[in-house]
FIFIMAR-508714 format. One record per residue: chain; residue in three letters; residue number from 1; x, y, z of N, C-alpha, C in turn. Coordinates in steps of 0.1 Angstrom, whole numbers, plus 2048, in hexadecimal, padded with zeros to 3 digits. Layout:
REM FIFIMAR-508714
chain: A resn: ALA resi: NUM n_X: X n_Y: Y n_Z: Z ca_X: X ca_Y: Y ca_Z: Z c_X: X c_Y: Y c_Z: Z
...
This chain:
REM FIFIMAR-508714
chain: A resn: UNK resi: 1 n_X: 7E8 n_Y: 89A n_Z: 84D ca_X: 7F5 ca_Y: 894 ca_Z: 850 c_X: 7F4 c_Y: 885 c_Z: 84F
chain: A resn: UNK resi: 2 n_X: 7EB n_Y: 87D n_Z: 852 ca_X: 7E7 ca_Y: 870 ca_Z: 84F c_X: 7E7 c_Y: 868 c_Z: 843
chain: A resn: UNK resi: 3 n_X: 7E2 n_Y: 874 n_Z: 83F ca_X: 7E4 ca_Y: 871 ca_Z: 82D c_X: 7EF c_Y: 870 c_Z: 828
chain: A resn: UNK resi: 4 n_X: 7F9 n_Y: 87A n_Z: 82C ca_X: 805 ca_Y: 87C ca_Z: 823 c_X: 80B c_Y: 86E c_Z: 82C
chain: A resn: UNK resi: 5 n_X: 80C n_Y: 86C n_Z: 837 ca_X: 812 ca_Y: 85F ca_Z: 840 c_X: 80B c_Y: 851 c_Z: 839
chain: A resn: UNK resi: 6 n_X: 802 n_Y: 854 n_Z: 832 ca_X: 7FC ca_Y: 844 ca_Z: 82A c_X: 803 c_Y: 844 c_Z: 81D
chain: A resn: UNK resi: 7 n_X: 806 n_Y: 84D n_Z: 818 ca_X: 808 ca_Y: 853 ca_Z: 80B c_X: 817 c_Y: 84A c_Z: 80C
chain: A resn: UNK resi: 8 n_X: 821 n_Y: 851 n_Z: 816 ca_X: 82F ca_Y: 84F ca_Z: 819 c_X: 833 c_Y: 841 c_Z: 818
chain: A resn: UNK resi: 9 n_X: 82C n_Y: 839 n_Z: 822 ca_X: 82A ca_Y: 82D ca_Z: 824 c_X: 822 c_Y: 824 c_Z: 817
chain: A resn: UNK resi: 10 n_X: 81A n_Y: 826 n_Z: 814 ca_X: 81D ca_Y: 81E ca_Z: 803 c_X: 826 c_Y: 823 c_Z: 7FC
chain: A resn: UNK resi: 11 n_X: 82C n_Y: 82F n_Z: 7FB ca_X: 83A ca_Y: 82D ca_Z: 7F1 c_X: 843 c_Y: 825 c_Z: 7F6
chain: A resn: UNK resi: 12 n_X: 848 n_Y: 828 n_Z: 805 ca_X: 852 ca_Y: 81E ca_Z: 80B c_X: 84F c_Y: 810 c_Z: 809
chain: A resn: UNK resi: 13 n_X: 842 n_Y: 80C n_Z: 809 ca_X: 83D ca_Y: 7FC ca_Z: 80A c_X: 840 c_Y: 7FA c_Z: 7F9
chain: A resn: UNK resi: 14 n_X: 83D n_Y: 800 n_Z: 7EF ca_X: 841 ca_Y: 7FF ca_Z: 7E0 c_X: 84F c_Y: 7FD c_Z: 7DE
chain: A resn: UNK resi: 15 n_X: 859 n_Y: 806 n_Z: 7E8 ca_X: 864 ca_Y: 80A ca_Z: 7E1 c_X: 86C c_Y: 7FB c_Z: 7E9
chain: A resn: UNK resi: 16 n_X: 867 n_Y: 7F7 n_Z: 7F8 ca_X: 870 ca_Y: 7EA ca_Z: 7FA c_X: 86A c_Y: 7DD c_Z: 7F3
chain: A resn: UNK resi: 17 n_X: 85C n_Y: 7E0 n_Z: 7ED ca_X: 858 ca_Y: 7D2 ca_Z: 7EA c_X: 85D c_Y: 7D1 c_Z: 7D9
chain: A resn: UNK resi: 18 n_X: 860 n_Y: 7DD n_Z: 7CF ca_X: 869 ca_Y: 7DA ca_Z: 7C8 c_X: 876 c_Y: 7D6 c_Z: 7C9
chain: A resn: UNK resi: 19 n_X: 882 n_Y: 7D8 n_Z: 7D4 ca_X: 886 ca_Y: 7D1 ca_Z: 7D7 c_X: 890 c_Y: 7C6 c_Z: 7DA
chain: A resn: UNK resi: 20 n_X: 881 n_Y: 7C1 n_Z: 7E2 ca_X: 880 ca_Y: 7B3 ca_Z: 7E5 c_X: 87B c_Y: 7AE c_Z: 7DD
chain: A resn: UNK resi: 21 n_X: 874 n_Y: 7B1 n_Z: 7D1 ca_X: 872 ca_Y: 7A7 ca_Z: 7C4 c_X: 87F c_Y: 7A7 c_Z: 7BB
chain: A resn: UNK resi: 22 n_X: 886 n_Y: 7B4 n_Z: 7B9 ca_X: 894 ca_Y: 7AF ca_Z: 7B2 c_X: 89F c_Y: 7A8 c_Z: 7B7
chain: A resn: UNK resi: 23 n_X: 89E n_Y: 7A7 n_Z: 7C6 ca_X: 8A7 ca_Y: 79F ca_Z: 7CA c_X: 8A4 c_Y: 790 c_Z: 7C9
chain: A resn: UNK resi: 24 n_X: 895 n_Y: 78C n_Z: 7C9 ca_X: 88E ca_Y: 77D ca_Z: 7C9 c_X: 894 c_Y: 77A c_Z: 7BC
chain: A resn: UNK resi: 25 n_X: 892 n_Y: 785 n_Z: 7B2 ca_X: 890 ca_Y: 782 ca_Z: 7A4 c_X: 8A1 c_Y: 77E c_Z: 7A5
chain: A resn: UNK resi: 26 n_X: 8AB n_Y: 785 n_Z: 7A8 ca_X: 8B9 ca_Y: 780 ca_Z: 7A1 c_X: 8BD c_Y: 771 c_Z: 7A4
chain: A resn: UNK resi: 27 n_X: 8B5 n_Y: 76B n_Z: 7B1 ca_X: 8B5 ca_Y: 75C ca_Z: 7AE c_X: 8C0 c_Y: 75A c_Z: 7B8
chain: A resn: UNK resi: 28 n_X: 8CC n_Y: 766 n_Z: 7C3 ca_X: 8D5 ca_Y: 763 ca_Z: 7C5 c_X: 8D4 c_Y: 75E c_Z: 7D4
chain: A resn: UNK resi: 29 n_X: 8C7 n_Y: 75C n_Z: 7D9 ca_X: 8C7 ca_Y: 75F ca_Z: 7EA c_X: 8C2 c_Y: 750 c_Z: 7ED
chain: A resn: UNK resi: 30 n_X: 8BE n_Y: 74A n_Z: 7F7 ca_X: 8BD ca_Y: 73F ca_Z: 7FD c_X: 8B1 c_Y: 73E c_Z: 7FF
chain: A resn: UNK resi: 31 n_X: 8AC n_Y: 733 n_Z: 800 ca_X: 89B ca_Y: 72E ca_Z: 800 c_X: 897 c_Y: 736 c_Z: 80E
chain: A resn: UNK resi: 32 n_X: 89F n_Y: 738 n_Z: 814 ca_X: 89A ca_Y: 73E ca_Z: 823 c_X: 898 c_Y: 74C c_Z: 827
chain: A resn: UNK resi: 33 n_X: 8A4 n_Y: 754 n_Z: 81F ca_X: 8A3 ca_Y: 75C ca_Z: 817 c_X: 893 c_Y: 764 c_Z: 811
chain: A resn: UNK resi: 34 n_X: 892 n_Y: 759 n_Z: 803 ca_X: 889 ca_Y: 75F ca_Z: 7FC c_X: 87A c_Y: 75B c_Z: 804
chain: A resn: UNK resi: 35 n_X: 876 n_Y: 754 n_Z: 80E ca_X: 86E ca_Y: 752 ca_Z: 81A c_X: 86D c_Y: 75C c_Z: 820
chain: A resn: UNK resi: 36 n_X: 87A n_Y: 760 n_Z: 824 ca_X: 876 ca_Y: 76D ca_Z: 82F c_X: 872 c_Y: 77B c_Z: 822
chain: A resn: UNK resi: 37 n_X: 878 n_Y: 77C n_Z: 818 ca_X: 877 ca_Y: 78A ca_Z: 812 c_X: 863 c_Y: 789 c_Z: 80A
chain: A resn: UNK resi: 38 n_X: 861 n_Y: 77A n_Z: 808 ca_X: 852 ca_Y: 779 ca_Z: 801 c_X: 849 c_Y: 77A c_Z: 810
chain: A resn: UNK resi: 39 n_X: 84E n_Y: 77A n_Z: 81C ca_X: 846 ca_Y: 77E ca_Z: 82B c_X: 847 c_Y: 78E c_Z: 828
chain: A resn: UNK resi: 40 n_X: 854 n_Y: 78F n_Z: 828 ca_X: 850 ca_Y: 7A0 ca_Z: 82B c_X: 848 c_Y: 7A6 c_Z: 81F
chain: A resn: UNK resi: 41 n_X: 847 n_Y: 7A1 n_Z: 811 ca_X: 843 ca_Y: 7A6 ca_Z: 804 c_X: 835 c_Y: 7A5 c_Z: 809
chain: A resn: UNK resi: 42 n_X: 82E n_Y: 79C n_Z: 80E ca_X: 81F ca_Y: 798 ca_Z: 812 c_X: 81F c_Y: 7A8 c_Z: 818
chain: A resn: UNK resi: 43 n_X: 824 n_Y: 7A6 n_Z: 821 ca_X: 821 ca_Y: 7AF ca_Z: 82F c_X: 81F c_Y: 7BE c_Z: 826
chain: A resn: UNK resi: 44 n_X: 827 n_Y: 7C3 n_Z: 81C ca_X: 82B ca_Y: 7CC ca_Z: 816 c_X: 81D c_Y: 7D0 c_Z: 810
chain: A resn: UNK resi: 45 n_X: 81B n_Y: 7C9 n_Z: 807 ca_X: 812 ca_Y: 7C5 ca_Z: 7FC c_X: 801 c_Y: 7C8 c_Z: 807
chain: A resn: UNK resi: 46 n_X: 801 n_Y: 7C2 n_Z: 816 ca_X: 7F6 ca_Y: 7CB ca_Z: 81A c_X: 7F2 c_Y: 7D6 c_Z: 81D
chain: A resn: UNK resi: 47 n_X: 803 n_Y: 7DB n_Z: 825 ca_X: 800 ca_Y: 7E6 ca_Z: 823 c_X: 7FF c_Y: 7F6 c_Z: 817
chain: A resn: UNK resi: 48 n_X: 803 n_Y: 7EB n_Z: 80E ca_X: 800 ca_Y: 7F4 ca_Z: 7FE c_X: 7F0 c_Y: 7F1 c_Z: 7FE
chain: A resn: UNK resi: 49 n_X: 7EA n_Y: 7E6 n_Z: 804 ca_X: 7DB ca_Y: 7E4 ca_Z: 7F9 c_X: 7D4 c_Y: 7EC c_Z: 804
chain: A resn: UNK resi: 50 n_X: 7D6 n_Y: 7F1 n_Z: 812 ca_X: 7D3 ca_Y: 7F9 ca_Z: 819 c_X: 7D3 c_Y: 80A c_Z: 819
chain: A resn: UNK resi: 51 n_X: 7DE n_Y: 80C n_Z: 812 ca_X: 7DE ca_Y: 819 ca_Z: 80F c_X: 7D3 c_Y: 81A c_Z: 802
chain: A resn: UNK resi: 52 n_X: 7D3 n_Y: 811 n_Z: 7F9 ca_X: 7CD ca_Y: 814 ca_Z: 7ED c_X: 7BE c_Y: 814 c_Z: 7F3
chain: A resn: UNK resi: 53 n_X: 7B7 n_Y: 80A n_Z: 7FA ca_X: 7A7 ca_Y: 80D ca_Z: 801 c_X: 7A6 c_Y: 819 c_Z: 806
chain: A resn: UNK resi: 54 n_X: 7B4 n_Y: 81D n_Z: 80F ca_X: 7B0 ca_Y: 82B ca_Z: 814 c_X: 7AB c_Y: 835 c_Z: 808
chain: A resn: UNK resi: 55 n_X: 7B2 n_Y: 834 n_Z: 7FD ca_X: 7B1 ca_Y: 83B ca_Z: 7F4 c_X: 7A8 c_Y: 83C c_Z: 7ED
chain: A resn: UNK resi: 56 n_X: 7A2 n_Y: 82F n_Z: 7EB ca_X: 795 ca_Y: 82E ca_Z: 7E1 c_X: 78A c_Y: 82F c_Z: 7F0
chain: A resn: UNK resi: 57 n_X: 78B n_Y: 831 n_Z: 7F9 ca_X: 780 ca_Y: 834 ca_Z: 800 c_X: 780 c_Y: 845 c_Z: 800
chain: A resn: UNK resi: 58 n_X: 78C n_Y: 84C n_Z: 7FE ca_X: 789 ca_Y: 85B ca_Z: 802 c_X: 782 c_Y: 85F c_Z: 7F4
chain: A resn: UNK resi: 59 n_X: 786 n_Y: 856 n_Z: 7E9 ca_X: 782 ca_Y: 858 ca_Z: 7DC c_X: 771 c_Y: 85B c_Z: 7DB
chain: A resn: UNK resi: 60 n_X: 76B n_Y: 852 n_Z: 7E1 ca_X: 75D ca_Y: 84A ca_Z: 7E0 c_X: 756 c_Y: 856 c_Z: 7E9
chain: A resn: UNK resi: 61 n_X: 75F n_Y: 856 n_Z: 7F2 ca_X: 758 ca_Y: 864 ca_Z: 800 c_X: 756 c_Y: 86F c_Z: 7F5
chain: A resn: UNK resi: 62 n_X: 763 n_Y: 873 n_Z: 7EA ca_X: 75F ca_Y: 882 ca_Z: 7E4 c_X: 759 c_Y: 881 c_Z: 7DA
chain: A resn: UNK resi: 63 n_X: 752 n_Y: 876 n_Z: 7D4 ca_X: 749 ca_Y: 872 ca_Z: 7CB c_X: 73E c_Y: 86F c_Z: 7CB
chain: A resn: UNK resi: 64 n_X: 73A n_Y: 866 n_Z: 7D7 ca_X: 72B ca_Y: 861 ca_Z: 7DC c_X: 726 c_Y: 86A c_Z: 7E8
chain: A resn: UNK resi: 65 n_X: 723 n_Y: 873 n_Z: 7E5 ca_X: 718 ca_Y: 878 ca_Z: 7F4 c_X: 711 c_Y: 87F c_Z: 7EB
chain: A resn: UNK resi: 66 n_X: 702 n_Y: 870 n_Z: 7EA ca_X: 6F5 ca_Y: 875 ca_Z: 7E9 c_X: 6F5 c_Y: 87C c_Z: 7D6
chain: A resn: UNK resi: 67 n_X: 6FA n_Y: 876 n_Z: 7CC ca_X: 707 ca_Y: 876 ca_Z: 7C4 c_X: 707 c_Y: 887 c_Z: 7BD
chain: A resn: UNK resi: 68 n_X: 709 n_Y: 88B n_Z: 7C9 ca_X: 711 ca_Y: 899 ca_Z: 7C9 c_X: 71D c_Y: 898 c_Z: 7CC
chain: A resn: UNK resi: 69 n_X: 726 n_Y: 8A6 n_Z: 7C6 ca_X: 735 ca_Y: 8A1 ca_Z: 7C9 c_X: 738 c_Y: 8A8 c_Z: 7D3
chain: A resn: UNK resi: 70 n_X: 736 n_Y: 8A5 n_Z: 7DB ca_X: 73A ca_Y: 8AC ca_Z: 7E4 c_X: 74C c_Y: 8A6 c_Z: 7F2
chain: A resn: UNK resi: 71 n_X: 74F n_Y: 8B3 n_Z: 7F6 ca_X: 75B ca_Y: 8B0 ca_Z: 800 c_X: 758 c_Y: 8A8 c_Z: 809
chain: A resn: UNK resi: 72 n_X: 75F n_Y: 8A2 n_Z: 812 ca_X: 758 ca_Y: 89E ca_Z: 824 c_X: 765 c_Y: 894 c_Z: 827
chain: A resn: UNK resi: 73 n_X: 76A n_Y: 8A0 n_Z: 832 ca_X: 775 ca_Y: 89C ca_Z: 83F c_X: 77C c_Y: 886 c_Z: 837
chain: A resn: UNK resi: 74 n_X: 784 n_Y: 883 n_Z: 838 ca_X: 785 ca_Y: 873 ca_Z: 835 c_X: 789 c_Y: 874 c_Z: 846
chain: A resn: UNK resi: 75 n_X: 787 n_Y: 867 n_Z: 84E ca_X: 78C ca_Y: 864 ca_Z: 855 c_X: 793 c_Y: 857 c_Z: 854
chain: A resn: UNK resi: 76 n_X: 7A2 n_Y: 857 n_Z: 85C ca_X: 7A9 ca_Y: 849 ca_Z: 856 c_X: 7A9 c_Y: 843 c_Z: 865
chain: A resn: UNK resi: 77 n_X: 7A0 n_Y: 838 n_Z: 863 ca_X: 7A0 ca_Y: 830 ca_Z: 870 c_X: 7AD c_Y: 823 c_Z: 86E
């Protein structure tokens, strides 16, 4: 269930941080504005580079053990 809940949440964090980049991009909003939307794009943008480690760590778990390919439980701390 964790999985599909990391999964969810980088699409959501993709689908507002596109956007917030088309709205930066039309040029029509105010310096304070595009301050507060390049805060939340940061914020966004971690938690996308978060899901992806989760990802390349479950990747590495079904690949490297002992380099047999074997399964083994991921835990998402």
């Amino acid at each position: 269930m964790t999985r599909r809940k990391n999964a969810a949440q980088f699409e959501e964090a993709m689908a507002e941080l596109e956007k917030l980049v088309e709205q930066m991009e039309r040029g029509d909003i105010t310096l304070e504005e595009s301050l507060k939307f390049f805060e939340r794009g940061v914020g966004l943008t971690r938690t996308c580079q978060q899901a992806l480690q989760d990802a390349e760590q479950k990747v590495q778990i079904l690949l490297e053990k002992n380099g047999q390919q074997t399964l083994e439980p991921f835990t998402d701390e």
